[in-house]
N, C-alpha and C positions, 0 to 999 in steps of 0.2 A: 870619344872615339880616337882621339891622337894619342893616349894612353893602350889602346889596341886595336891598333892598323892592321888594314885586312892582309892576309897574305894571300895574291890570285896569281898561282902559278902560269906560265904565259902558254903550255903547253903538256896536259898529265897525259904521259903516256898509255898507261894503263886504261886510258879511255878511247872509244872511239872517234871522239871529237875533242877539242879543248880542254874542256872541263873547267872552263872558267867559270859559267854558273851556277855547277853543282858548287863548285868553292865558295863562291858567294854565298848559296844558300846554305853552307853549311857555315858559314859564318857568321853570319843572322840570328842562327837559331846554336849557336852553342853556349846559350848560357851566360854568357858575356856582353851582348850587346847594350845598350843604355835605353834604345829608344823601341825596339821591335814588339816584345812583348809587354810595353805601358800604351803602346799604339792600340796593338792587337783588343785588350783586356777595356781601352777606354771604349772602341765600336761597341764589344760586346755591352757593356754598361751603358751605353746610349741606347739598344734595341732594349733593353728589358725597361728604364728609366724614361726614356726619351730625351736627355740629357746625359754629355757624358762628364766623368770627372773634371775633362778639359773638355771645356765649350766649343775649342775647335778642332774639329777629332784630324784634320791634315795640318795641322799649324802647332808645333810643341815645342815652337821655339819665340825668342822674345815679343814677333809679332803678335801672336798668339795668347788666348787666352791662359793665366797661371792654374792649377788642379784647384778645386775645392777642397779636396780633400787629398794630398800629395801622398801622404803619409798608407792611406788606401788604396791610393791606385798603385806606390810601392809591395804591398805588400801583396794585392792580388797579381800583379805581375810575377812573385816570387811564387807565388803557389801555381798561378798556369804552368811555369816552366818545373817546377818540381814533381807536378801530375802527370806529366809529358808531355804538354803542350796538349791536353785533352777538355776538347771542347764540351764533351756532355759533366764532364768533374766541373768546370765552372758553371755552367747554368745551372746544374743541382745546389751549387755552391752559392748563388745569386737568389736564386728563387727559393729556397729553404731561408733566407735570413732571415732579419728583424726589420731589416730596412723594406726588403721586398714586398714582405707580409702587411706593410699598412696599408690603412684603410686612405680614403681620396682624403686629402690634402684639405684642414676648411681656413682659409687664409684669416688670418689674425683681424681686428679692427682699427691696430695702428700700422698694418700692411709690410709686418716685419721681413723681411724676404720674399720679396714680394713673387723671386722665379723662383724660391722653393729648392738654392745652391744647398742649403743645408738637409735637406732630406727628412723635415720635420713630419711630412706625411707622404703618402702616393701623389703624383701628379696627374690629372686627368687626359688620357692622350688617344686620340683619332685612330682608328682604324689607318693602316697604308691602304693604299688605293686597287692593288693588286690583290689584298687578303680582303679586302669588300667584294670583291669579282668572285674569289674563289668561295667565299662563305656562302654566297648567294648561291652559286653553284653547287657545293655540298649540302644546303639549307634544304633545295629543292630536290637533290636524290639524283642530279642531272651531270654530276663532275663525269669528264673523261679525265681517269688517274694514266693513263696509259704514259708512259715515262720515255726520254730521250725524242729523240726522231728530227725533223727538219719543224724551222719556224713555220706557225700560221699567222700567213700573211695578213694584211691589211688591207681593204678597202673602202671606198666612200659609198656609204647607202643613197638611198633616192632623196634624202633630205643634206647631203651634205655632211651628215657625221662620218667618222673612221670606226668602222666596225672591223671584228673578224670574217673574213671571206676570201673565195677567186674571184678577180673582178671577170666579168663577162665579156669581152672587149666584141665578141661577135657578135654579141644581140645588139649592139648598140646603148643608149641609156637613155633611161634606165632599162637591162632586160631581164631575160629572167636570171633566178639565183643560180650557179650554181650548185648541189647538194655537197655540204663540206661532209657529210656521215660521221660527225659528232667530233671532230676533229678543231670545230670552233669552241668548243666546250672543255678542252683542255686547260687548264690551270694556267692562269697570267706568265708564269715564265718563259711557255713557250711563245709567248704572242710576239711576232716579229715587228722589230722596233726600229720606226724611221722617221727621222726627223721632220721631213714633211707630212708626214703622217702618224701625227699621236692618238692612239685609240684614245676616244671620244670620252667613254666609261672612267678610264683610269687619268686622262688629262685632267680632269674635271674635280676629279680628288686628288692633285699636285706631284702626281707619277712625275719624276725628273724628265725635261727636253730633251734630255743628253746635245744639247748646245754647249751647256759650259759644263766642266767637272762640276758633280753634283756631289758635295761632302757630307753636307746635310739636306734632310728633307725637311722643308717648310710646311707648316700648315696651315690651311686657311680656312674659313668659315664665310660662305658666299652665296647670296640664291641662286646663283647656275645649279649648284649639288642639289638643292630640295628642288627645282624645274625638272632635273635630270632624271630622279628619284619618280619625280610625279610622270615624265611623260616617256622615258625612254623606255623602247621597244624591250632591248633585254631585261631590264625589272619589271615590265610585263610579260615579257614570256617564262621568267621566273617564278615571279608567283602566279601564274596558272600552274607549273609544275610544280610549287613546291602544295597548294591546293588540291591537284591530282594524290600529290602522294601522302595528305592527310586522309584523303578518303581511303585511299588503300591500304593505307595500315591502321589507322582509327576506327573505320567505319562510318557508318550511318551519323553516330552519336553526337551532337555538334560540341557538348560539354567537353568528350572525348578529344576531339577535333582541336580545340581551342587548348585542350594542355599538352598538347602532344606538340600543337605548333610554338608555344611558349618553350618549352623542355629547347625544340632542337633549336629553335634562334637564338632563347638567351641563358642557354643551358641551365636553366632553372623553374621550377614548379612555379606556378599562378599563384595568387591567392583567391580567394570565394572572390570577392569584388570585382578584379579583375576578371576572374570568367565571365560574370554577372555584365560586367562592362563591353567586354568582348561579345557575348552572345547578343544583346542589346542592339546594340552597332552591325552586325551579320544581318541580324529580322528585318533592322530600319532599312539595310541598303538594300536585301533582297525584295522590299517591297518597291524601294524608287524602282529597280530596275526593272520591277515585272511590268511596270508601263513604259518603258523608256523602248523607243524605237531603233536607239540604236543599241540593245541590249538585244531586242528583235531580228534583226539583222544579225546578230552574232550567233544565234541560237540558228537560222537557218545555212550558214554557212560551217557550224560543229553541232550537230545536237547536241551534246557532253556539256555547252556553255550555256548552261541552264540562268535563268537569274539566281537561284540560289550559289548557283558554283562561281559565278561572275560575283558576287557578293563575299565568300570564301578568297575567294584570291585577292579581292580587293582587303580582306582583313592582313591575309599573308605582304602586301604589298605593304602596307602601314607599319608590318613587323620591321620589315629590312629597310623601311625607311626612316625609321626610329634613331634615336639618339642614345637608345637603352644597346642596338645593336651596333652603331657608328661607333661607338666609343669605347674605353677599357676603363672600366670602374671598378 
């Protein structure tokens, strides 16, 4: 960069204000800079990889870690700026390769690479915590896509989690809910986000604090996530929905039923076995629950929650609780 020093005019006429950081950013991005577009190019190659060329996507200098591959992250640097700085030419350009297109990763038996810097295969990587929210929500037929608008807020349910809602500050606490009219159902970006209060859903799968700059996301594997999985409200009210909306577009059929809920959660066809498996597992739980009391109780507070349907949802619940649907394989 001391080779070419910016020039920030201290005042362009021609503008209504300064113009110092339209200068700026015309300075960034004209082709010349050393560091903007190897920055830009290593994020994107960490979201498709889960690693990026440089290990530390804010650090590309001596602290920091050196590229794996220096020579690659030069060269895709030269093509984002050659393309125009066009983001859909790079992902086309990412996910059409040879490196992309591998299969998971099966680590050697003298444990040669052992983080897989070299790219011998895929690496196995978690769901973000916000695209588990939002699946679930697509899964079940229940997303609100409605785009832009004001955060939805935050509050703490009658057990102490941070869910989405208006806290009810009238009724006292617990009281009753407010109706959000589907506004809770909006896709994780709108969820308004406060340090005191980190939804419960997405804390739990290692959604950043935003306490310290978050550079990278960690990830972790803990039984809070399978507890969370097992007893939280919204993965049961999910898969009742996503159960409602097998019978309404499957029918009766439970064969039907069972590939239609395979197709949407793990975009792929069953095999015989698995149906086999899956319809097996439906019968056994429909029968615990046709004596279970508090299957009883659920049935006169919805008639619609039949044992069989409470049996359905519990199969749907085991889908998005899965490691076939947490994961990228």
């Amino acid at each position: 960069m001391a080779n070419n020093p910016a020039e920030i005019p201290l005042n362009d006429e021609a503008l209504l204000t300064t113009g110092r950081r339209l200068a700026y950013a015309n300075y960034l991005t004209n082709g010349r800079h050393p560091l903007l577009a190897r920055v830009l190019v290593n994020r994107f190659w960490m979201h498709h990889f889960g690693t990026g060329i440089v290990a530390t996507p804010s650090d590309f200098g001596r602290l920091g870690e050196p590229p794996s591959h220096p020579e690659l992250l030069d060269w895709l640097a030269t093509q984002f700026m050659e393309s125009g700085w066009s983001l859909k030419t790079f992902h086309r350009l990412v996910m059409t390769s040879t490196a992309y297109r591998q299969a998971l990763r099966v680590i050697p038996p003298d444990r040669t690479d052992p983080d897989n810097r070299l790219l011998s295969g895929m690496s196995l990587r978690r769901l973000e915590a916000e695209t588990i929210r939002d699946s679930m929500l697509a899964i079940s037929g229940k997303l609100n896509s409605k785009p832009f608008g004001p955060p939805v807020p935050v509050m703490a349910d009658t057990v102490g989690q941070f869910v989405l809602g208006i806290e009810n500050l009238n009724a006292g606490r617990p009281g009753a809910l407010i109706d959000m009219k589907g506004e809770d159902l909006r896709r994780s970006v709108y969820a308004q986000v406060r340090r005191s209060r980190p939804l419960s859903l997405l804390d739990s799968f290692d959604a950043p604090r935003m306490d310290p700059n978050c550079e990278v996301r960690r990830t972790s594997t803990v039984a809070p996530q399978s507890l969370l999985l097992m007893n939280n409200e919204f993965v049961h009210d999910r898969s009742h929905d996503f159960a409602r909306r097998l019978v309404a577009q499957a029918g009766s059929d439970r064969s039907d039923q069972v590939k239609l809920a395979w197709e949407l959660a793990y975009c792929q066809s069953p095999s015989d076995q698995q149906i086999a498996s899956a319809l097996d597992f439906i019968e056994r739980e429909t029968a615990v629950l046709a004596n279970s009391p508090q299957a009883a109780g659920l049935a006169k507070q919805d008639e619609t929650q039949t044992p069989a349907m409470l049996a359905l949802s519990s199969f749907c619940q085991t889908l998005l609780s899965s490691n076939r649907f947490l994961y990228v394989d």
